[in-house]
C-alpha positions in Angstrom: 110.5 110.2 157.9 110.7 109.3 154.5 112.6 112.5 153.4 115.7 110.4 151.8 115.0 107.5 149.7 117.9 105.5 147.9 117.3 101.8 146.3 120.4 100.1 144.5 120.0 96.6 142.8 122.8 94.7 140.7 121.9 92.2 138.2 124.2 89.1 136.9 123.1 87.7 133.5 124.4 85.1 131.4 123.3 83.7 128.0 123.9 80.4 126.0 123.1 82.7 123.0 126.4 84.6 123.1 129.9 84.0 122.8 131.6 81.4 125.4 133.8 84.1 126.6 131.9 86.8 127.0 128.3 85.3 127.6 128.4 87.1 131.4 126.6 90.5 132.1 126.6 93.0 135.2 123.7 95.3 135.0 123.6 97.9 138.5 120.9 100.0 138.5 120.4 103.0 141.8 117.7 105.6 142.4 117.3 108.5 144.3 114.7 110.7 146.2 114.3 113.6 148.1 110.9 114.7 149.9 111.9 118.2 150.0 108.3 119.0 151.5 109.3 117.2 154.4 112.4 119.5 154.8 111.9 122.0 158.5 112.7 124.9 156.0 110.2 124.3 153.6 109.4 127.2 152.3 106.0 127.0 150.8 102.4 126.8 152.8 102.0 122.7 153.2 98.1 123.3 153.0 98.5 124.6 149.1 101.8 122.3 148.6 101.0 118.7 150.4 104.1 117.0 148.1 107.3 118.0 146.7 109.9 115.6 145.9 112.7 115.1 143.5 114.2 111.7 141.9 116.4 110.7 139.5 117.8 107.3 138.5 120.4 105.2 136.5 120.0 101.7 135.2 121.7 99.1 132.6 119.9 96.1 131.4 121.2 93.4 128.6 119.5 92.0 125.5 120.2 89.1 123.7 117.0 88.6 122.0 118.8 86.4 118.9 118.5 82.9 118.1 120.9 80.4 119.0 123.8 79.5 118.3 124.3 83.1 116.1 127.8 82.7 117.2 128.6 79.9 115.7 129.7 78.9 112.0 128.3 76.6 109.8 129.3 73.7 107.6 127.8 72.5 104.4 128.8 68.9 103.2 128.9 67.4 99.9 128.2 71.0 98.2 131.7 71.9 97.0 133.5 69.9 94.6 137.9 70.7 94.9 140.2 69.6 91.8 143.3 67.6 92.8 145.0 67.7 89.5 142.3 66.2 86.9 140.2 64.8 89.8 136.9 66.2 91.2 136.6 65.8 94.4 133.3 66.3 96.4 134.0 67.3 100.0 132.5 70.0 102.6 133.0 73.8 103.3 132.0 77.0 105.9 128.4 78.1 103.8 127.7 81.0 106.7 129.7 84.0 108.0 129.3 84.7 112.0 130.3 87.0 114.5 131.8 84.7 117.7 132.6 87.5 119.8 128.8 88.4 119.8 128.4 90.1 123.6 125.1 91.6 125.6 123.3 94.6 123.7 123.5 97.5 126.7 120.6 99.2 127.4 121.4 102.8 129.7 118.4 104.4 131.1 118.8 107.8 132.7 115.8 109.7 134.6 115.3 112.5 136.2 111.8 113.7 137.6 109.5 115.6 139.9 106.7 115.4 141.6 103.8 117.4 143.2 100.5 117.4 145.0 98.7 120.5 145.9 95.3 121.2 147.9 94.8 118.5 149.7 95.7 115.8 147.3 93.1 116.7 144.8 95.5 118.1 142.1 99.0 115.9 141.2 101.1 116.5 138.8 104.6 115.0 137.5 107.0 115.8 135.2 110.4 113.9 134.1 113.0 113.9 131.5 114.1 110.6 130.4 117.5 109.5 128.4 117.9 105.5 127.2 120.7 104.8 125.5 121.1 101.1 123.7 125.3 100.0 123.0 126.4 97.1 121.2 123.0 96.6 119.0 122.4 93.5 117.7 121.8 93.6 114.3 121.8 92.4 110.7 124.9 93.5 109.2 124.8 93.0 105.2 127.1 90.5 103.8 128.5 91.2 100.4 127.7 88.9 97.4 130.8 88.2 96.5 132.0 86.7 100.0 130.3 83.7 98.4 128.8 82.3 101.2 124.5 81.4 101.5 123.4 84.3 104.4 122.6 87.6 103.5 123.6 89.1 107.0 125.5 88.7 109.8 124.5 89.1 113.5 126.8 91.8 115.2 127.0 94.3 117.8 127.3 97.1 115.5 125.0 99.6 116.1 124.1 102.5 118.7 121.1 104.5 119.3 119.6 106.8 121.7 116.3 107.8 122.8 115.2 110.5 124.8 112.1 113.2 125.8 109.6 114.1 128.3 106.9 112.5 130.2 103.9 115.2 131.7 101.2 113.6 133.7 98.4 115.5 135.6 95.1 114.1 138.1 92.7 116.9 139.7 89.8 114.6 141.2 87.1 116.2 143.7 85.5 113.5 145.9 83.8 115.6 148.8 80.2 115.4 147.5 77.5 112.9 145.9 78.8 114.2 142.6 82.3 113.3 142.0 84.9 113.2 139.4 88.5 112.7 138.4 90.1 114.0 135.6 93.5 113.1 134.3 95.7 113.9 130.9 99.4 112.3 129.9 101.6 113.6 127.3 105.2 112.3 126.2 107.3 113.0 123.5 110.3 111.0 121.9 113.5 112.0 119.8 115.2 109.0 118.7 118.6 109.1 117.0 121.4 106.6 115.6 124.5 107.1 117.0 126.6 104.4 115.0 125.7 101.5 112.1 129.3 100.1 112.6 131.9 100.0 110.9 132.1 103.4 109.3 128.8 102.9 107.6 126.8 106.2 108.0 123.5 104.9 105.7 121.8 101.8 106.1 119.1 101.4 103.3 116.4 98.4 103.2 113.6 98.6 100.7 111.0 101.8 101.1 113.3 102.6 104.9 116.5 103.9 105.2 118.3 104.6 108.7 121.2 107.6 108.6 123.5 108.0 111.6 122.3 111.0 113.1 119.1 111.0 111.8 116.0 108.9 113.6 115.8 104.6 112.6 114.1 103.9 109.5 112.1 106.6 107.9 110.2 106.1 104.8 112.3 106.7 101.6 111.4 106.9 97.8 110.6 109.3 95.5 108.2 112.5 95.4 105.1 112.5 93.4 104.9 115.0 91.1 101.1 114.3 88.9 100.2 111.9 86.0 101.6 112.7 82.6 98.7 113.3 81.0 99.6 114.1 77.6 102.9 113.9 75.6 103.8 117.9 76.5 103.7 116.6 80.2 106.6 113.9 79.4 108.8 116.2 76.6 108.6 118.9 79.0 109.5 116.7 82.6 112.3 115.5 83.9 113.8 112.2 81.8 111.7 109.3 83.1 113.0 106.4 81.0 110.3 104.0 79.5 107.5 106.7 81.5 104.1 106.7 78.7 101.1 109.0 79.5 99.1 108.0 82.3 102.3 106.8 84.4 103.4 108.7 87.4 105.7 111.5 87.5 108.4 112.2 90.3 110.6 115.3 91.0 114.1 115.9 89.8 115.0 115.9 93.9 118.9 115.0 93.4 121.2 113.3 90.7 125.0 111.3 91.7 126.4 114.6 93.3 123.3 116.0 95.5 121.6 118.0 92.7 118.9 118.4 90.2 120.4 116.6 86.8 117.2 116.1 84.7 116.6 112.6 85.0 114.9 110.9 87.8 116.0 108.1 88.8 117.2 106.1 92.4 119.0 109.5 92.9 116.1 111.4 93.0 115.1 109.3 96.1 114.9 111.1 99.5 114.0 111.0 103.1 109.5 111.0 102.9 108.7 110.9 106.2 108.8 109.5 110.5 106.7 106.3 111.4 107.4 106.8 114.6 104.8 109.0 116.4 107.0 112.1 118.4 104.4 113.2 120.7 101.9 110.4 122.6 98.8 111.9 124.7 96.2 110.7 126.7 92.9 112.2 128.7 90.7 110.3 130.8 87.9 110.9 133.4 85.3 109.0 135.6 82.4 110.9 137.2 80.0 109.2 139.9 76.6 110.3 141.4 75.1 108.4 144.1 75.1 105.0 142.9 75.7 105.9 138.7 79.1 106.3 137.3 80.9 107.3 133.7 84.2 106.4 132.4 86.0 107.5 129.4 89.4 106.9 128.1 91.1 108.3 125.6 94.5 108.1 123.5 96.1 109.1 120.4 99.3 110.1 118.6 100.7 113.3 117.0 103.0 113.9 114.1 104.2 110.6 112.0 102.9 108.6 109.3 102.3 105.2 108.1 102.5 103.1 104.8 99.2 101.0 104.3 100.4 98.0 102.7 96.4 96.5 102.2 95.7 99.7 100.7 98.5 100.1 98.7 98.3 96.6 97.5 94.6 96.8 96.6 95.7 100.1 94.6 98.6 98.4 92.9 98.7 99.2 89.1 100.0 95.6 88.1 99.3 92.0 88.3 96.4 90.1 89.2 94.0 89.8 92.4 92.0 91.8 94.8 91.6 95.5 93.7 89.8 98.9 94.9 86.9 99.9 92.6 88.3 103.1 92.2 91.1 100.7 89.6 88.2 100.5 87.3 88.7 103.9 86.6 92.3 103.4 85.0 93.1 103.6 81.5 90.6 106.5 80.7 91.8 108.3 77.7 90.2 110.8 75.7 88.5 109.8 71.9 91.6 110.2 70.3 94.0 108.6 72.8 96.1 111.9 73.2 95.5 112.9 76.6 95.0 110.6 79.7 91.9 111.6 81.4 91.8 109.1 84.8 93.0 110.2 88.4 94.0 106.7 88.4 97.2 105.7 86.7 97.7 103.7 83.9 97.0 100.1 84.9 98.8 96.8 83.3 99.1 92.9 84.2 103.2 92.1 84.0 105.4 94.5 85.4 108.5 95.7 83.7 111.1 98.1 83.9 109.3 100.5 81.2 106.5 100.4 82.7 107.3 100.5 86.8 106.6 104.2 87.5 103.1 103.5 89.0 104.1 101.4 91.5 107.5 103.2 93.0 107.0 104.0 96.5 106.8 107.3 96.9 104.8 109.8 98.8 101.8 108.9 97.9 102.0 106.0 99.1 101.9 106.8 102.7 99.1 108.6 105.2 99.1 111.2 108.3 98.4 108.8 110.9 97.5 111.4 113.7 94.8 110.4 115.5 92.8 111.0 118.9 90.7 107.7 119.9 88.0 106.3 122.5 89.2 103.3 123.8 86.3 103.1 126.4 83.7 104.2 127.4 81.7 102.6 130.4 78.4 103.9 132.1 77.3 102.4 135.4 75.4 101.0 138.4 76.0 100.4 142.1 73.1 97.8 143.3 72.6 98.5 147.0 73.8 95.4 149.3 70.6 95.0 151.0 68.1 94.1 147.5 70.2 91.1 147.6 70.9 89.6 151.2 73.7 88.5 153.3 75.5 86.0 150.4 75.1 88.4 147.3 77.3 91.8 147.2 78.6 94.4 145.0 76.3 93.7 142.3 77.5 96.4 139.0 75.4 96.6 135.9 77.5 98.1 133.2 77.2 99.2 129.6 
């Protein structure tokens, strides 16, 4: 009677790409139901409550999505030369670092949900938590320069992470007269956290992104805008910018070497801007039909993260040649006596240099609230009757 439901699968992987020893993988996975509606003592009317039933289930999977041979260490010939006494000797030498215990990346899903179905069918809804853990991340671990060896990195399972949050999905549809519709809305939200970089590193920082254990994977880092200098009062009476001129950005005095404000801004004053990673996902969506016409719309969108616009940032760059916005024409506006820098723009030059790098840091203004709601579709149609078109034509739509 369907009131029990149980599946169980187990999975034996292996990979050329990993380690000889340990290139196997077992990956069980098991779910669970229960149609507690189908239960004698039920205790709610099964004319208002058609469906109730319960799941939850457990699952590993491995990845191993790395190039080959990762595991394995190279040799360079003919690019070292050895002395033997006074004699030169040209011969070979390991030019990479590896990892050859590199092993499957774990991936843990955990799930627990519920779902309903009230009056008749015409209004579902379900709800579900979901946990999914990754182990053993594959990932670039730096390598530092003086190992003296050609790769930056090294492939290793270093790193863990977790994700986790809630899924909400709802339908109400009425289909018992010539006008008919369906309307139905998602909703899910994410909270992502590092567990582990490895080897006691707590901070892993690469370019504008930085990635703290605890803390969710790479968030935009830099500095925080603060104006344009535009006179020399602004700069005498600002934090130390070294090399800064009027018209050149100013930042805030976040932090100095021991977590506070020390009058100078520099890669200290660099902090945590913002999430690229959208928290909450959403979606709404209906079809309505009359007779033989009939309306679709879909719709999606994201809540609360942000993005870097590297076309728009580039096209705003304050340095060097090519494409740029119009509103750069606008740069290098100062007033008759060159004292005060009048331009929202700041000041604009062709070689960079470390004097004169402050328009071009990332910071916050270099990133956008990237919340939207969009249309994906929108489709209006009609049903041509069978019979306009005989026995060997049917189910002709026109759509716009």
């Amino acid at each position: 009677d369907d009131r029990y439901l149980f599946s169980a699968t187990v999975r034996r992987d292996g990979s050329s790409r990993l380690s000889k020893n340990i290139r196997w993988g077992t990956f069980p996975s098991v779910s669970l139901g229960w149609r507690f509606d189908k239960e004698t003592f039920f205790p709610f009317n099964r004319n208002i409550v058609n469906m109730f039933k319960v799941r939850a289930s457990y699952g590993e999977l491995g990845n191993e999505n790395i190039g080959e041979y990762m595991y394995q260490a190279v040799m360079a010939r003919n690019n070292m030369t050895y002395s033997f006494g006074n004699t030169p000797i040209t011969g070979s030498a390991i030019s990479t670092f590896v990892d050859n215990n590199l092993s499957w990346e774990k991936k843990k899903s955990y799930n627990v949900g519920i779902d309903l179905a009230f009056f008749n069918n015409r209004l579902e809804f379900t709800a579900e938590w979901y946990k999914n853990t990754s182990e053993d991340l594959l990932y670039a671990v730096p390598v530092p320069e003086q190992a003296g060896v050609s790769n930056t990195t090294v492939t290793m399972n270093a790193a863990s992470m977790n994700n986790s949050g809630f899924e909400f999905t709802t339908t109400y549809r009425n289909r018992d007269h010539d006008f008919k519709y369906e309307v139905s809305a998602n909703l899910s939200t994410i909270r992502n956290r590092v567990t582990s970089l490895g080897f006691g590193t707590d901070s892993y920082i690469s370019g504008a992104y930085i990635t703290n254990v605890g803390e969710e994977i790479g968030k935009f880092y830099g500095w925080v805008y603060d104006g344009i200098a535009r006179t020399q009062a602004d700069l005498d009476n600002h934090a130390t910018q070294e090399g800064a001129q009027i018209g050149d950005c100013l930042y805030k005095d976040v932090s100095g070497p021991d977590g506070k404000p020390d009058g100078k801004v520099d890669a200290y004053a660099q902090v945590v801007l913002g999430s690229g990673m959208p928290k909450i996902n959403f979606g709404l969506n209906a079809r309505f039909e009359y007779k033989r016409f009939d309306l679709s719309i879909a719709t999606f969108g994201a809540l609360n993260y942000h993005v870097s616009d590297d076309i728009h940032n580039s096209l705003n760059s304050c340095y060097g040649w090519g494409n740029k916005d119009v509103a750069m024409l606008d740069a290098n506006r100062f007033s008759e006596d060159g004292s005060t820098y009048l331009s929202n723009v700041p000041r604009t030059y062709v070689t960079n240099s470390a004097s004169l790098a402050w328009n071009d840091l990332f910071s916050d203004r270099k990133i956008q609230n990237a919340a939207y709601w969009k249309i994906a579709n929108i489709e209006l149609g009609y049903n041509f009757p069978n019979e306009w078109f005989g026995k060997y034509i049917s189910d002709v739509r026109l759509y716009v």
